[in-house]
N, C-alpha and C positions, 0 to 999 in steps of 0.2 A: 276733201278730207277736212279740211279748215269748217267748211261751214256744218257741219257733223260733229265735231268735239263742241264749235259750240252750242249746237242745240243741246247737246249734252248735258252741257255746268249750263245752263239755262231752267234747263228740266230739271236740274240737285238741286241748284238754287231756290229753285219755284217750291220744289217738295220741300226741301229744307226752312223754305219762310211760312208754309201752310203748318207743319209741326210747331214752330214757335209761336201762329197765330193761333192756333186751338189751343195750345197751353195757356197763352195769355186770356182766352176766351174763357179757358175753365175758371181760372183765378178771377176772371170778371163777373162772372154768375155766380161761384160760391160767394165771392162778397157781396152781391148782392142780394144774394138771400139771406145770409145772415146778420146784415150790416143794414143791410138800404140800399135802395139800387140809386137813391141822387148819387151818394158819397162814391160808389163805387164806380160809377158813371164820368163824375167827374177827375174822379184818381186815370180811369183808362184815360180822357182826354189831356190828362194833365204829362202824362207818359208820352202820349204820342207827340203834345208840342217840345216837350224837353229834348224829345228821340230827335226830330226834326231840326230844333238850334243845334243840339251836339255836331249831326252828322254835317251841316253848314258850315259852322263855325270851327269845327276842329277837324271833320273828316275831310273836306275839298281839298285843305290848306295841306293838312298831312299826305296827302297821296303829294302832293306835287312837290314838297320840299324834302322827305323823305324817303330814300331807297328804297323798294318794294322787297328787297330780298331783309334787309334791319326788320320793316315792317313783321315779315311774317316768322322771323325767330323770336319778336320781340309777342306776337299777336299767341306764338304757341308755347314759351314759357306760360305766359301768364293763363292761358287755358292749364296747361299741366296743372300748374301751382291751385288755381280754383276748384279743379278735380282731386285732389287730393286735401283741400280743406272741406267740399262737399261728404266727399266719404268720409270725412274723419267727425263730420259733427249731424250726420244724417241721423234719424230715427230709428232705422234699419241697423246702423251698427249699433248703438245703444241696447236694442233689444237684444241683438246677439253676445253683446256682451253677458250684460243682465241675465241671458237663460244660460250661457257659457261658466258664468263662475254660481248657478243654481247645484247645489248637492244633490246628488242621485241617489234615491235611496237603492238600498239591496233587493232583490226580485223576492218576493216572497210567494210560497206555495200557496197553489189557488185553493185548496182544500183546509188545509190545516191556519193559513195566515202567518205561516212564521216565515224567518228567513229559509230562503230556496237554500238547498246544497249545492247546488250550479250540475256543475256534470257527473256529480257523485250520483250511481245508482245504487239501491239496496238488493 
């Protein structure tokens, strides 16, 4: 049973790091196409040595001096809290904002071009 859960979160994990590498993959093509592919090239390797000191330098240390149950309340406010500054300043809400306070004008008859009567029949 043990060794079944973790093929499991092996296989989430795996999917879950292939999702974050094609996202970063797309962000690396489009700047390089619109940018240059040196600059954009060296931005991804510059990412990955950063990624690399962080997770050494601050991830080892942290697992081992810090409670893992602190860790993951502390790991999932700070997700909440980023989810909710994402949605608050994405592209997406703006637009819906923007088409949410657009005035709608009255239906008007397709024949004459004036305002419709709505469900008024003659």
């Amino acid at each position: 049973m043990h060794t079944t859960s973790t093929l499991i979160l092996i296989l989430a994990v795996f999917g879950a790091s292939s999702v974050e590498m094609v996202e970063a993959l797309t962000i690396v093509v489009a700047a390089g196409v619109s940018r240059g592919w040196r600059s954009a090239l060296e931005g991804a390797a510059t990412a990955v040595v950063v990624l690399a000191l962080l997770v050494g330098f601050i991830g080892v240390p942290l697992i081992h001096y810090v409670p893992i149950d602190t860790l993951r309340v502390v790991v999932g406010a700070l997700l909440l809290v980023s989810q909710g500054a994402i949605q608050n300043f994405s592209p997406y809400t703006k637009v819906t904002t923007v088409v949410r306070d657009v005035p709608i004008p009255p239906p008007r008859c397709h024949i004459h071009g004036l305002p419709d009567a709505g469900t008024r029949r003659l």
